[in-house]
MARBAMI-440881 format. One line per 2 residues: number of its first residue (from 0); their letters; for each residue x, y, z of N, C-alpha, C, O. Coordinates in nm, 2 decimals. Example, Ala and Ser with C-alpha at 12.3 -4.5 7.8 and 13.67 -1.06 7.14 Angstrom:
REM residues 2
0) as) 1.32/-0.57/0.78/1.23/-0.45/0.78/1.32/-0.33/0.78/1.42/-0.33/0.85; 1.28/-0.22/0.71/1.37/-0.11/0.71/1.29/0.00/0.79/1.34/0.11/0.80;
END
This chain:
REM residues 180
0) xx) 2.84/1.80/-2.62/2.92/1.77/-2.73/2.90/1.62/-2.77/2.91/1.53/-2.69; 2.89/1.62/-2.86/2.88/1.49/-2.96/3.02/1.44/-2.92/3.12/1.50/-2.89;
2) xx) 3.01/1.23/-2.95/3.12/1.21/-3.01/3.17/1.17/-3.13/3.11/1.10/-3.21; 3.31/1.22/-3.18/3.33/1.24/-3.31/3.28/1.18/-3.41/3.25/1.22/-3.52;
4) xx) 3.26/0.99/-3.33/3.21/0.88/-3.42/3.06/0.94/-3.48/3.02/0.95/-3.59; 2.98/1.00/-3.33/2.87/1.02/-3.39/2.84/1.13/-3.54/2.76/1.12/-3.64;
6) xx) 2.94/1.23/-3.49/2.89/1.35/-3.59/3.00/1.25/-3.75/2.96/1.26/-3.86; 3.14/1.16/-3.72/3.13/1.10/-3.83/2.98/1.00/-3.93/2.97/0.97/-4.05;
8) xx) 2.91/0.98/-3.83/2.77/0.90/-3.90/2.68/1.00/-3.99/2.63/0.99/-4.10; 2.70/1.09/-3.88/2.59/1.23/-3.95/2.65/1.30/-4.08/2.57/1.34/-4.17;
10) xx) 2.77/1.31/-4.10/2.82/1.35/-4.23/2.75/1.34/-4.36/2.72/1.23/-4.41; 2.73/1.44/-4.41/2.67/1.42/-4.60/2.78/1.34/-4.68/2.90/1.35/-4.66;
12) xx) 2.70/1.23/-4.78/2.76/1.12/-4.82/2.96/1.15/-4.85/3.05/1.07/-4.83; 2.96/1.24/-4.90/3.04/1.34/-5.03/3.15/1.38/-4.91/3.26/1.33/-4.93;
14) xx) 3.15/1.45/-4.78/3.22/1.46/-4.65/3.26/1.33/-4.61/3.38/1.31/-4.58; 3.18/1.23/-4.60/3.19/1.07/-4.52/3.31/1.01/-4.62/3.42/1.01/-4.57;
16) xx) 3.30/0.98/-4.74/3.39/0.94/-4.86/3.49/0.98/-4.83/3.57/0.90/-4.79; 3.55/1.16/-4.81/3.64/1.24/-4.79/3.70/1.20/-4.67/3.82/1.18/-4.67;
18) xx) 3.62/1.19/-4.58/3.72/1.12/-4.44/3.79/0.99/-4.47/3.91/0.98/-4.44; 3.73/0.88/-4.53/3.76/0.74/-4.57/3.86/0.77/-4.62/3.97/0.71/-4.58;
20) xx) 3.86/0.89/-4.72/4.01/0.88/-4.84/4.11/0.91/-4.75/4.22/0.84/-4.74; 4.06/1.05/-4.65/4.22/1.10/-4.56/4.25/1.01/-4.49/4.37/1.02/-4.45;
22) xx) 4.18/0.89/-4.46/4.23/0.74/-4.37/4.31/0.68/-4.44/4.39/0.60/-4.41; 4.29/0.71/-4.55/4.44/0.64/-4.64/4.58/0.66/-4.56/4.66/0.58/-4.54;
24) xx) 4.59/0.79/-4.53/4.68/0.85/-4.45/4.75/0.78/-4.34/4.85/0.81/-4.28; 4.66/0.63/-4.31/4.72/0.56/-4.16/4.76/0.46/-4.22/4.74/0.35/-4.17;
26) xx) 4.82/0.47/-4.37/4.90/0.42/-4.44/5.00/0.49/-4.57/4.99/0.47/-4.69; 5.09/0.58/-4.48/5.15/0.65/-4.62/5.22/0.56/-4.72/5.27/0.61/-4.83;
28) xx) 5.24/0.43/-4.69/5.32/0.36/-4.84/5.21/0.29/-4.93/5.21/0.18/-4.99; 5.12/0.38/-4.92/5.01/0.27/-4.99/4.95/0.41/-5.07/4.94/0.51/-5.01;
30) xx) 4.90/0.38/-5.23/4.81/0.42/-5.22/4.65/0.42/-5.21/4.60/0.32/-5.26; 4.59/0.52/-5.16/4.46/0.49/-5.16/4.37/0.56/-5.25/4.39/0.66/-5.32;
32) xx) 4.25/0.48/-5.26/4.14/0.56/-5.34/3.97/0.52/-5.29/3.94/0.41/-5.33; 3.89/0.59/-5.24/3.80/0.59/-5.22/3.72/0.52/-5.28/3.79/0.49/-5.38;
34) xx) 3.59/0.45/-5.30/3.45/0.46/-5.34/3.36/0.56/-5.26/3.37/0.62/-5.16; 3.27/0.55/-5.37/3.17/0.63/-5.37/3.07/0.58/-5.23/3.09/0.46/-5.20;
36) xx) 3.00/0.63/-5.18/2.92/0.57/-5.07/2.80/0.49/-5.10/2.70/0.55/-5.15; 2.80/0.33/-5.05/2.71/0.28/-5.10/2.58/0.33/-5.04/2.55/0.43/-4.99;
38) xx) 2.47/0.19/-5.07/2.33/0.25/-5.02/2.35/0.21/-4.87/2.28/0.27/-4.79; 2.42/0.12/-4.85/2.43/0.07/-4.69/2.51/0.18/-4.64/2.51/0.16/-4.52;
40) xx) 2.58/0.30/-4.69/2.64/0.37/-4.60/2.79/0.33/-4.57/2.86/0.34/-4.47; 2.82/0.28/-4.71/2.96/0.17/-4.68/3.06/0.23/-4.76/3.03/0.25/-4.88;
42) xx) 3.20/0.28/-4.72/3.29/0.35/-4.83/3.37/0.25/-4.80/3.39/0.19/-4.69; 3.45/0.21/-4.94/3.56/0.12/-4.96/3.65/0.14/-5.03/3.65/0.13/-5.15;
44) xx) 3.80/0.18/-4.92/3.89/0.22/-4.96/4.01/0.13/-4.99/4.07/0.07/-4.90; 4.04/0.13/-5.12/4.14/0.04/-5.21/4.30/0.08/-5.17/4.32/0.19/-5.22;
46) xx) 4.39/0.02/-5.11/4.50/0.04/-5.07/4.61/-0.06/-5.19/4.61/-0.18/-5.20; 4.70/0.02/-5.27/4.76/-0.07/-5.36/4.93/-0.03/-5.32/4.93/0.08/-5.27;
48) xx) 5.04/-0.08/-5.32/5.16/-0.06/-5.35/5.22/-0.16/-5.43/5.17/-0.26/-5.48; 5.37/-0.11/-5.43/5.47/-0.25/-5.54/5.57/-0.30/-5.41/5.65/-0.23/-5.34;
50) xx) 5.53/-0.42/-5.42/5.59/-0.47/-5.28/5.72/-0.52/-5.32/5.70/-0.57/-5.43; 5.88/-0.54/-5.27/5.99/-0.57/-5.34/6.04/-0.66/-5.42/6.16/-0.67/-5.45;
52) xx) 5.93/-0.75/-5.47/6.00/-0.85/-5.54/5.94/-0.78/-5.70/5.99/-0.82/-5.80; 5.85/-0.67/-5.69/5.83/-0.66/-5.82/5.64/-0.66/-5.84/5.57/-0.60/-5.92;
54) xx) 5.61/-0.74/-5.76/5.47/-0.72/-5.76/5.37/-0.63/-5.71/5.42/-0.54/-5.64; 5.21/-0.62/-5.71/5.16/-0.54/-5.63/5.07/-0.58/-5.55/4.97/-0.66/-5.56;
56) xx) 5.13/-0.51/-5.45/5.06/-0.54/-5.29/4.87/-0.53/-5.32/4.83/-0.45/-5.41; 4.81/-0.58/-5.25/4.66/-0.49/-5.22/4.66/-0.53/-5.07/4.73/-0.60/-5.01;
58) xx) 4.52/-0.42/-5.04/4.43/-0.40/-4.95/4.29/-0.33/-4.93/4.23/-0.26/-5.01; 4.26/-0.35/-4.83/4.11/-0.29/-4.82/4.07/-0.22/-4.71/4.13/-0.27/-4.61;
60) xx) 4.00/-0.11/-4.66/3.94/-0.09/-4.57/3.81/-0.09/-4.59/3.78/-0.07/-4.71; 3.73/-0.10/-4.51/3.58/-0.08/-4.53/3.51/0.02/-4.38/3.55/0.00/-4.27;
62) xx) 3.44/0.10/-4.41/3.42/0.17/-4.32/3.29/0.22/-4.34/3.24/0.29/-4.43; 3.22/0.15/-4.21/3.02/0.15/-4.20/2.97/0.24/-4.11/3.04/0.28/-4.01;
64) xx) 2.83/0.29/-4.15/2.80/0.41/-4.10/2.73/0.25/-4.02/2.77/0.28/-3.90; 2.68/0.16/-4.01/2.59/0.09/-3.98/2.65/-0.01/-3.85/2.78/-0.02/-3.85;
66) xx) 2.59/-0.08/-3.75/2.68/-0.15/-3.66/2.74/-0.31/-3.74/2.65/-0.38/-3.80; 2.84/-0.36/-3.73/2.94/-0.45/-3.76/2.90/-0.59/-3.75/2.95/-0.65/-3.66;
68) xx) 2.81/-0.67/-3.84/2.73/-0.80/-3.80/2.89/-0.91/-3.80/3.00/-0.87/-3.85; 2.87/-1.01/-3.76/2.93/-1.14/-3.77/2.89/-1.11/-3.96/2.93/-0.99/-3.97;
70) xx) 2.84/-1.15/-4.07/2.81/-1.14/-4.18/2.94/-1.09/-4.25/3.03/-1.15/-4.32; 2.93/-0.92/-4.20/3.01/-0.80/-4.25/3.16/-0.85/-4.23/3.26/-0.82/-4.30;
72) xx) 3.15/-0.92/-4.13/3.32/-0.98/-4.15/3.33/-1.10/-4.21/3.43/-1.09/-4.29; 3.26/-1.22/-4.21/3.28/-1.32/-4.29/3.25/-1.27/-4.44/3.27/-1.36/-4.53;
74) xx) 3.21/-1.17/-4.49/3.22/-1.10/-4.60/3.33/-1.09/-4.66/3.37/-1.15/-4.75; 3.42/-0.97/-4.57/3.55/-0.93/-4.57/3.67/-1.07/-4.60/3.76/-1.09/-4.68;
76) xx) 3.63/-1.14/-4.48/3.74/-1.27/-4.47/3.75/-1.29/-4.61/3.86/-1.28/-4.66; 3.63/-1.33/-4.68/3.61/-1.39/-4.76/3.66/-1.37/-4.89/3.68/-1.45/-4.98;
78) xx) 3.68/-1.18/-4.90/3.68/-1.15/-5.03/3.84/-1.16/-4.99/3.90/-1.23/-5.07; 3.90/-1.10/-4.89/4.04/-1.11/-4.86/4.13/-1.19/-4.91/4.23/-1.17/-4.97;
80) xx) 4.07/-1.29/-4.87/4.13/-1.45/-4.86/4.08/-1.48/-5.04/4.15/-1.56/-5.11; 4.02/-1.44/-5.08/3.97/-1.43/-5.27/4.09/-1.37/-5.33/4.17/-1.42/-5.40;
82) xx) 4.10/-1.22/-5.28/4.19/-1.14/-5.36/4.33/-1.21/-5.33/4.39/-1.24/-5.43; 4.38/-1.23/-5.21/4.52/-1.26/-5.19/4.56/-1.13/-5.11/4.68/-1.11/-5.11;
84) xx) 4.48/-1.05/-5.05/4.50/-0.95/-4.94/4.60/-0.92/-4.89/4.64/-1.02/-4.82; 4.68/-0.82/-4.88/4.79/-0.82/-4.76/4.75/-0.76/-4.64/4.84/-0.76/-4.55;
86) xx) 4.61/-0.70/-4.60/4.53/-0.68/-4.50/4.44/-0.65/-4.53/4.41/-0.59/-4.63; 4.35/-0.68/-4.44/4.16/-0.63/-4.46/4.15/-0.55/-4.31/4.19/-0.57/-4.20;
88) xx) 4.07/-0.46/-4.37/4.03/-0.36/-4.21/3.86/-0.35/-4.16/3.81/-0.23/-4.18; 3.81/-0.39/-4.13/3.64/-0.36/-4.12/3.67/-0.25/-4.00/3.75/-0.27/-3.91;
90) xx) 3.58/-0.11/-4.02/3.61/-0.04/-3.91/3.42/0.02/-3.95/3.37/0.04/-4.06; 3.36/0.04/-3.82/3.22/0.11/-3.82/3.21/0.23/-3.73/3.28/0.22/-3.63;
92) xx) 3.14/0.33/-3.75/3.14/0.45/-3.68/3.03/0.40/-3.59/2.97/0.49/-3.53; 3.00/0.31/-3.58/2.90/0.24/-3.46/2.94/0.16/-3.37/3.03/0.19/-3.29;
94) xx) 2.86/0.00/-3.36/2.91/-0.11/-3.29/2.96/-0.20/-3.37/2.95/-0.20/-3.49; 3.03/-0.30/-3.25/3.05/-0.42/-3.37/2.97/-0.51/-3.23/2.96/-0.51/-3.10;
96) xx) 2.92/-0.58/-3.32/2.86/-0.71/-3.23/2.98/-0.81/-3.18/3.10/-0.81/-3.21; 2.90/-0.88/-3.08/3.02/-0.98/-3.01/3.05/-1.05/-3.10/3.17/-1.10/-3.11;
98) xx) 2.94/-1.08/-3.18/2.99/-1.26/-3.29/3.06/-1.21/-3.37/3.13/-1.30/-3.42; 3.08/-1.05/-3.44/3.13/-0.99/-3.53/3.27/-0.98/-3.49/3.36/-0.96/-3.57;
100) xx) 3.30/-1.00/-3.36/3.45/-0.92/-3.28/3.51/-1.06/-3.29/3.63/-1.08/-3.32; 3.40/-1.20/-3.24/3.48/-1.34/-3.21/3.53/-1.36/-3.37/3.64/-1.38/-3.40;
102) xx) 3.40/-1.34/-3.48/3.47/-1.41/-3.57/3.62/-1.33/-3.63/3.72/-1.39/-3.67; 3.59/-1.16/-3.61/3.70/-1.11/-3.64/3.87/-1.19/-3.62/3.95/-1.21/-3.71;
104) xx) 3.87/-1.23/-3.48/3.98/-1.28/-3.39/4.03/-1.42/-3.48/4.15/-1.44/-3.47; 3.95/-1.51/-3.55/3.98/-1.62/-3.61/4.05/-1.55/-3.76/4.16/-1.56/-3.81;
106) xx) 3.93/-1.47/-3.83/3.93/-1.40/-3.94/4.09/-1.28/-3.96/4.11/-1.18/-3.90; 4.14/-1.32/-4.04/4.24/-1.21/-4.10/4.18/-1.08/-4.14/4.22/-1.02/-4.24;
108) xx) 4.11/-1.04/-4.08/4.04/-0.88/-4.06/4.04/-0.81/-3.91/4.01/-0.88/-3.81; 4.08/-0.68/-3.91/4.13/-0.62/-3.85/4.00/-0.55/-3.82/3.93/-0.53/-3.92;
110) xx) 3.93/-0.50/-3.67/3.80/-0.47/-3.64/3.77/-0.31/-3.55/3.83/-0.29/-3.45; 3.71/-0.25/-3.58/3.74/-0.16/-3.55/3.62/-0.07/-3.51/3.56/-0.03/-3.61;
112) xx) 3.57/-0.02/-3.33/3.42/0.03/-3.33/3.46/0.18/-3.37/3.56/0.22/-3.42; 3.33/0.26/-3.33/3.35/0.42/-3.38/3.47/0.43/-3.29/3.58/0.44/-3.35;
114) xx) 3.45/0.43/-3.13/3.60/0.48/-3.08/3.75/0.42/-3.14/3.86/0.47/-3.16; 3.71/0.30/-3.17/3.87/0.27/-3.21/3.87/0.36/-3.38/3.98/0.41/-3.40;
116) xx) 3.80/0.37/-3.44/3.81/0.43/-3.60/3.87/0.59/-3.57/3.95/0.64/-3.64; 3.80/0.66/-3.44/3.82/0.77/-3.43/3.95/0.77/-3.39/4.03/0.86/-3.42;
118) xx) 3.99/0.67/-3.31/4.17/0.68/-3.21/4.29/0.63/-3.34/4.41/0.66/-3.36; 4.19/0.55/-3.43/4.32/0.55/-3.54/4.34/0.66/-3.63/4.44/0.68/-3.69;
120) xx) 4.19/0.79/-3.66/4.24/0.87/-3.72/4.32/0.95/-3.65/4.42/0.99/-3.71; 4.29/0.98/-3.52/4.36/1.10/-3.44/4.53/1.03/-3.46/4.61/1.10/-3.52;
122) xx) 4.56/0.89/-3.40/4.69/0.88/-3.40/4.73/0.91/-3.52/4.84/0.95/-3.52; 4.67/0.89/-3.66/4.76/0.91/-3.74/4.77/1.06/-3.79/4.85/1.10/-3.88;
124) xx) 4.68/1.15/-3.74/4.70/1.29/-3.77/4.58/1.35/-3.87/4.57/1.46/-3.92; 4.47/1.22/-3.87/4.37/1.28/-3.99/4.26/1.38/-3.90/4.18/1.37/-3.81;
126) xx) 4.28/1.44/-3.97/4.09/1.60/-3.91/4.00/1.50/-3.92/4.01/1.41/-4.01; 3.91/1.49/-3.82/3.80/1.49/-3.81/3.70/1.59/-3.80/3.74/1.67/-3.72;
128) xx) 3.57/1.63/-3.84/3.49/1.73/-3.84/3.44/1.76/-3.71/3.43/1.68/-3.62; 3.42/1.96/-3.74/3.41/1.99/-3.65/3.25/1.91/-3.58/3.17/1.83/-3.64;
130) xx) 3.25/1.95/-3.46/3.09/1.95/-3.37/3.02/2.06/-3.47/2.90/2.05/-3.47; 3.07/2.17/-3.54/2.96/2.27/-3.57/2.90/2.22/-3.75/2.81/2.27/-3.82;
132) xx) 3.01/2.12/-3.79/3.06/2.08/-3.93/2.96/1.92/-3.94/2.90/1.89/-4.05; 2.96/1.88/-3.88/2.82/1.77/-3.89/2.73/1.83/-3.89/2.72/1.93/-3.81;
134) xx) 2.60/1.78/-4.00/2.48/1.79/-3.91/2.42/1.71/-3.80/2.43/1.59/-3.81; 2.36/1.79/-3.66/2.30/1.70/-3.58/2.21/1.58/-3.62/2.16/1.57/-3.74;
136) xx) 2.20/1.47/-3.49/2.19/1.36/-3.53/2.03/1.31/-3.48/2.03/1.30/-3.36; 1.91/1.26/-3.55/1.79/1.29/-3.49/1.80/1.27/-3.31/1.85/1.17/-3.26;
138) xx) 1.76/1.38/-3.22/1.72/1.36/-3.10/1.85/1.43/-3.05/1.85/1.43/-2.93; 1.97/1.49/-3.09/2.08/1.55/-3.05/2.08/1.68/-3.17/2.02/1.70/-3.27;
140) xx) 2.18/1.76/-3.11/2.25/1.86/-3.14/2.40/1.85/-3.12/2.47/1.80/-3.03; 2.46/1.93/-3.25/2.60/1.92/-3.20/2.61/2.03/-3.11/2.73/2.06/-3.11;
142) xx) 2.55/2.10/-3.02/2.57/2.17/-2.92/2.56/2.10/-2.78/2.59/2.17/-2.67; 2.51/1.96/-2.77/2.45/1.91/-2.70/2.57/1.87/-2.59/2.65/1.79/-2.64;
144) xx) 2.62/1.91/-2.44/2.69/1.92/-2.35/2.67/1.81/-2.27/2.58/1.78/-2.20; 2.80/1.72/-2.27/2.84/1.63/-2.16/2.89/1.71/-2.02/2.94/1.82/-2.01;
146) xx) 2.85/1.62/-1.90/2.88/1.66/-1.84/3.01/1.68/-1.74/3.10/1.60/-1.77; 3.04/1.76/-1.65/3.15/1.90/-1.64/3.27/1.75/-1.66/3.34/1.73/-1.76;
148) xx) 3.27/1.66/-1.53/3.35/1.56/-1.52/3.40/1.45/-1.62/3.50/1.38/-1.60; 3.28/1.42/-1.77/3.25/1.34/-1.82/3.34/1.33/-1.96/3.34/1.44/-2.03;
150) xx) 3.39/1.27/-1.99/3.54/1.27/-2.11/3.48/1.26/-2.23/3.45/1.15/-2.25; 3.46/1.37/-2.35/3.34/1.35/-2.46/3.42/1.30/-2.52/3.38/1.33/-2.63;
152) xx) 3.54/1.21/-2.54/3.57/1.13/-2.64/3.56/0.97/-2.57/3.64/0.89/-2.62; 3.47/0.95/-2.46/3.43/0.80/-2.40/3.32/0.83/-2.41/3.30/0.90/-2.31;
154) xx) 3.20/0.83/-2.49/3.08/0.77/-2.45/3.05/0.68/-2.42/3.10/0.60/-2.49; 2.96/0.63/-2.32/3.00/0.48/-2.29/2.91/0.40/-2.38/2.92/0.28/-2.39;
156) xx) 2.82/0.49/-2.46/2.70/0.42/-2.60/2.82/0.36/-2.67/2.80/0.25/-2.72; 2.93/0.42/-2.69/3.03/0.39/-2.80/3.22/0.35/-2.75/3.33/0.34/-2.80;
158) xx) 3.16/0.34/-2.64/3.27/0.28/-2.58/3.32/0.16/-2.61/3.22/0.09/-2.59; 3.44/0.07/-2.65/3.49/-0.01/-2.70/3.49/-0.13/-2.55/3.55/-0.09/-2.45;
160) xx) 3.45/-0.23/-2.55/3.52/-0.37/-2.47/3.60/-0.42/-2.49/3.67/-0.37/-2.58; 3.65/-0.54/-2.44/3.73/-0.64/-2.49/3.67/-0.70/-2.60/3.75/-0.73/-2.69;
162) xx) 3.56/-0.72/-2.62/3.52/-0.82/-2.73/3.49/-0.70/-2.83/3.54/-0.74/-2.94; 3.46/-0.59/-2.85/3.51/-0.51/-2.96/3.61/-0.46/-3.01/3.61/-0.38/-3.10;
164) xx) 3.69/-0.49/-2.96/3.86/-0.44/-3.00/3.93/-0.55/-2.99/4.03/-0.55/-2.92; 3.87/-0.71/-3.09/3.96/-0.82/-3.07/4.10/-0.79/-3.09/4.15/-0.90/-3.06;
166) xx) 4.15/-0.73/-3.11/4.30/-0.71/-3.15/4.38/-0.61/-3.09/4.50/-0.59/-3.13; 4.32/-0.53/-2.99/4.36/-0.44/-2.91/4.41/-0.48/-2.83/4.36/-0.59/-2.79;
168) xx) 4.56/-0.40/-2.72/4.61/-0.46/-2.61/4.57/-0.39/-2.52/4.46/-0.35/-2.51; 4.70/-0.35/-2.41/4.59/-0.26/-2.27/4.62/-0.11/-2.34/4.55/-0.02/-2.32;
170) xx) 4.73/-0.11/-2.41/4.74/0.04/-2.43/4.65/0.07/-2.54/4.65/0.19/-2.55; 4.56/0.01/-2.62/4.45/0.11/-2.73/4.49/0.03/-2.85/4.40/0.02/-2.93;
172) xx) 4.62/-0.03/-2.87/4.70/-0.05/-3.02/4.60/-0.14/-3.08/4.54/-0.21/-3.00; 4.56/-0.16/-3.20/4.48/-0.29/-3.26/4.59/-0.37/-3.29/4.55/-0.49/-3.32;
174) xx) 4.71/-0.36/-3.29/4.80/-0.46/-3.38/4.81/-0.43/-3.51/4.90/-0.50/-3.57; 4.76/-0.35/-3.57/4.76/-0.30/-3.71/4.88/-0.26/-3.71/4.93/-0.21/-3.61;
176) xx) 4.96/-0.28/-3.82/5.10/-0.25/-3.84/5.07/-0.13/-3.95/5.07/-0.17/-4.07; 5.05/0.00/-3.93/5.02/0.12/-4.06/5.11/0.14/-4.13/5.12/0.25/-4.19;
178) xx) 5.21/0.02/-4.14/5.36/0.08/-4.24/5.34/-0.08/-4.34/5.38/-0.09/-4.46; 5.28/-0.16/-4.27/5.26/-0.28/-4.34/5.21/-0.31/-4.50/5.20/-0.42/-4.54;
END
């Protein structure tokens, strides 16, 4: 069995977008609205509400089929810190590099590898596709069996560190406040 991040990679463009939008969901006071998937494999999900004095809040998520450079976040910082952000999220169904995780930690962007993207959909209640609902991914199958002892939601290809989950404590949390 695949893990979920992976068969999230393998997804047709049009399913990938769809998941992005239901991640709006790990924010019900917000609304969300998708983009289209770029050529990098990049969906960017626009988070707006009216925050109490009368104005409107923004946010962003971004969510990469591709692994998380140092760049991809001084990107984000950048536009954040442009718009007047009330949060920025970089989350990848891959890795994030170490320089991507240090700068995250300085950076007002919230970081996130395939396992943490998959643990924030699960806590907030969004589907993920099935193993039979991806297509396989070159050199696998989604029939493809871990073994008896082996926990298919830790691969250790996609397993999170300390330096990929700058913002994570011992229990999993990123610090993301999803009411925020």
């Amino acid at each position: 069995m695949r893990h979920p991040a992976e068969r999230l990679a393998a997804l047709p463009d049009a399913e990938f977008a769809a998941f992005v939008e239901r991640l709006g969901g790990v924010w019900p006071d917000w609304e969300a609205t998708a983009s289209p998937v770029s050529p990098d494999g990049t969906v960017e999900l626009s988070l707006s509400r009216d925050a109490p004095d009368g104005d409107a809040e923004r946010a962003v998520v971004r969510v990469r089929r591709s692994e998380t450079t140092v760049e991809e976040v001084n990107d984000l910082a950048v536009f954040a810190a442009e718009r007047g952000l009330a949060f920025a999220v970089l989350a990848t169904v891959d890795d994030v590099s170490r320089d991507a995780a240090a700068r995250a930690r300085a950076a007002p962007v919230e970081l996130y590898d395939g396992v943490g993207l998959v643990s924030l959909a699960r806590d907030a209640g969004i589907d993920l596709p099935d193993a039979d609902s991806a297509p396989a991914l070159e050199g696998g199958s989604p029939d493809e069996e871990v073994g008896d002892d082996a926990d298919p939601t830790s691969d250790t290809d996609l397993a999170s560190d300390a330096d990929s989950a700058p913002d994570a404590d011992s229990d999993g949390d990123s610090g993301l406040d999803p009411e925020s």
